[in-house]
Structure formats: C-alpha cells, structure tokens
C-alpha positions as CSV (number, residue, x, y, z in Angstrom):
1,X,-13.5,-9.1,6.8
2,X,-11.4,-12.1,5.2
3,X,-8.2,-10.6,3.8
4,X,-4.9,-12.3,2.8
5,X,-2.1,-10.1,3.5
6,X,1.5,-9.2,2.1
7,X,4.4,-7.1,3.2
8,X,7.2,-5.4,2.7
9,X,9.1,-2.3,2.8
10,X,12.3,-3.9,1.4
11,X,16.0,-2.1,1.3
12,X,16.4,-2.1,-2.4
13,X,17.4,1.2,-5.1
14,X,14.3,3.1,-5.6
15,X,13.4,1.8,-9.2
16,X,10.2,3.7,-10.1
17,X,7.2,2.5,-12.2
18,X,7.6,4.8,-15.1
19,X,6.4,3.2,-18.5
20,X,4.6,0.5,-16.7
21,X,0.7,0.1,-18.5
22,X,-2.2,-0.5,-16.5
23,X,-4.5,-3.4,-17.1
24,X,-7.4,-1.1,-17.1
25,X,-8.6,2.0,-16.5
26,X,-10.1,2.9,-13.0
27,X,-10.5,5.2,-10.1
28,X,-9.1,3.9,-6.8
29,X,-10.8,5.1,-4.0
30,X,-8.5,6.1,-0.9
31,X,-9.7,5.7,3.1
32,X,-8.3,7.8,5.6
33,X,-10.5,6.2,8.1
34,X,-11.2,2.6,8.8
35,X,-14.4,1.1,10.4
36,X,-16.1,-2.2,10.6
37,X,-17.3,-3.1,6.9
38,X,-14.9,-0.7,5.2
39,X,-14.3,-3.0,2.8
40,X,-15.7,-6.8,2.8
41,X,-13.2,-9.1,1.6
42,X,-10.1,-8.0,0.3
43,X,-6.2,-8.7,-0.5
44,X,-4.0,-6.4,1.2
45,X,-0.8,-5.2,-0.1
46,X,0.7,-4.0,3.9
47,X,3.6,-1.1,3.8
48,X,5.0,2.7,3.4
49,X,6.0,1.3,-0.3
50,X,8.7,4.1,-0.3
51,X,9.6,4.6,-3.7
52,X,7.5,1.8,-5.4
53,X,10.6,-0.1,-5.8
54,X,10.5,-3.7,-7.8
55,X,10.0,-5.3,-4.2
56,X,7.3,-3.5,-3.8
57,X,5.7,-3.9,-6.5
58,X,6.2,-7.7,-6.1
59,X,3.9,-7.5,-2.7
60,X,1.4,-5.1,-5.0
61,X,1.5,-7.3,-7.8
62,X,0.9,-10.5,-5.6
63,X,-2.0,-8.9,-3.7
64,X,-3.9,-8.2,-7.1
65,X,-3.0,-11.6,-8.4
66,X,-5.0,-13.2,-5.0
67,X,-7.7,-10.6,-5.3
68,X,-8.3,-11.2,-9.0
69,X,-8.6,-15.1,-8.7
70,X,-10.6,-14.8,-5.4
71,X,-13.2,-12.0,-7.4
72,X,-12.6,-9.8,-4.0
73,X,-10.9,-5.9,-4.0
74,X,-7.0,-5.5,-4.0
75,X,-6.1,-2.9,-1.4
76,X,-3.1,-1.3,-0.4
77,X,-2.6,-0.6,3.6
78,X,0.1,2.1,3.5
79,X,0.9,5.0,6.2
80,X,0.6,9.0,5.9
81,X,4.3,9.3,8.1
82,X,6.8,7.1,7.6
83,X,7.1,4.9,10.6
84,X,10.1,5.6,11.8
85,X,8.8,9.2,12.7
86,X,7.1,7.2,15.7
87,X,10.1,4.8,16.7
88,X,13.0,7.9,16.5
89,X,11.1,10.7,16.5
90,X,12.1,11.8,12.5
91,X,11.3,10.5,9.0
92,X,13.9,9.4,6.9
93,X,14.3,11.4,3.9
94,X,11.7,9.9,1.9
95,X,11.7,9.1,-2.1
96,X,8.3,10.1,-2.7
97,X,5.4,11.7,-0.7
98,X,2.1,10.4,-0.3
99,X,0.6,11.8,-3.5
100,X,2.7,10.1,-5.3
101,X,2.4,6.6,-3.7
102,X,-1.6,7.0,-4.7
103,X,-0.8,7.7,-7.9
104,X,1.9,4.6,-8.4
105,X,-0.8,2.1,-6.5
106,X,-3.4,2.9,-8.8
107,X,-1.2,2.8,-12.1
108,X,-0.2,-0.4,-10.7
109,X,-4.0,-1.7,-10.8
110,X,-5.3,-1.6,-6.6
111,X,-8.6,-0.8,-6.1
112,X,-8.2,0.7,-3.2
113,X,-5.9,2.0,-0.7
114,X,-6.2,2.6,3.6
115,X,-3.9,5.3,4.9
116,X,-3.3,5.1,8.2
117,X,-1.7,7.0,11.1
118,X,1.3,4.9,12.3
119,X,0.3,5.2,15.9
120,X,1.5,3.3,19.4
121,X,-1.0,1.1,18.9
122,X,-0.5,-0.1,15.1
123,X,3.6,0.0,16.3
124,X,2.4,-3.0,18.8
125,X,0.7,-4.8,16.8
126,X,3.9,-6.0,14.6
C-alpha cells in the first residue's frame, strides 16, 4: 500500500464546517477493521480531527489535493476514543462524537475513512 500521509490534531478554536459545499456528491465508506489490501494506494489524512477545526481541515484538504492529482483514494485515519483515554486513563471533553466526524469528512470530499482503536501498540508507534 503506497500512501502519503498528513497530521494533525492542532490546538486551535473549534471552527466548524457549516456552509462549506462539497465538490461532489458521494458515499464514503468507513473501516472499522484494517487488513492487508484494505485499500491500495491512498492519501491519508492521520488524526482524532476533534471539532474539524480550520487546521484540520488543512491536513483533510491537503490529503484530497495529493489523492486527486495522484488518481488514488483520499482517506481519513481517525480514532473511535480520543487518545488521551489510553495515555491518562479519560477523554477530554470532546467537541463532537464520532458520528459527527464521519459526517464532516465526507462533506469535506474523503473517500474514505479507517477508525481505529487507539491501542498500546498504535501509542508506540508515534
């Protein structure tokens, strides 16, 4: 699997994506499960996207770009718990639930996106 991929989870205001068109219409599929030819090639959009915040969208917006000039899917990697429920044993109070971060990814134009667990082994890997 060739992927090019971007991150961020930035500490901005929670600016939301309200009014914003998409280029097209389309269903985004979601994964809850990855495996070896999940997806061929791809441009991955990495983070809990908390909020879909200008940053974010930035690092969604840049992974659709790269998947658009390359012909290959834009997906979103993003996590069911927030992160820090790992690391400290609580989630923060969160801005939006995982519903809604579907919904904001594919108004913003992914194809698809990967939820993962945020598990000891994912926390290692960064």
């Amino acid at each position: 699997m060739t992927s090019r991929v971007w991150s961020a989870d930035l500490p901005c205001g929670a600016e939301t994506i309200a009014g914003r068109q998409q280029a097209r219409p389309r269903k985004m599929k979601v994964f809850y499960e990855i495996h070896p030819g999940l997806l061929e090639k791809s441009a991955i959009a990495l983070g809990f996207f908390d909020g879909v915040h200008l940053g974010h969208q930035a690092v969604i917006d840049a992974a659709i770009a790269d998947a658009r000039k390359m012909a290959i899917s834009s997906v979103m990697v993003t996590f069911k718990e927030h992160p820090r429920t790992l690391t400290t044993g609580k989630s923060p109070l969160l801005l939006t639930v995982l519903e809604q971060r579907l919904a904001q990814a594919e108004q913003l134009g992914i194809n698809a996106t990967i939820v993962l667990e945020f598990t000891e082994q994912i926390c290692r890997l960064t």
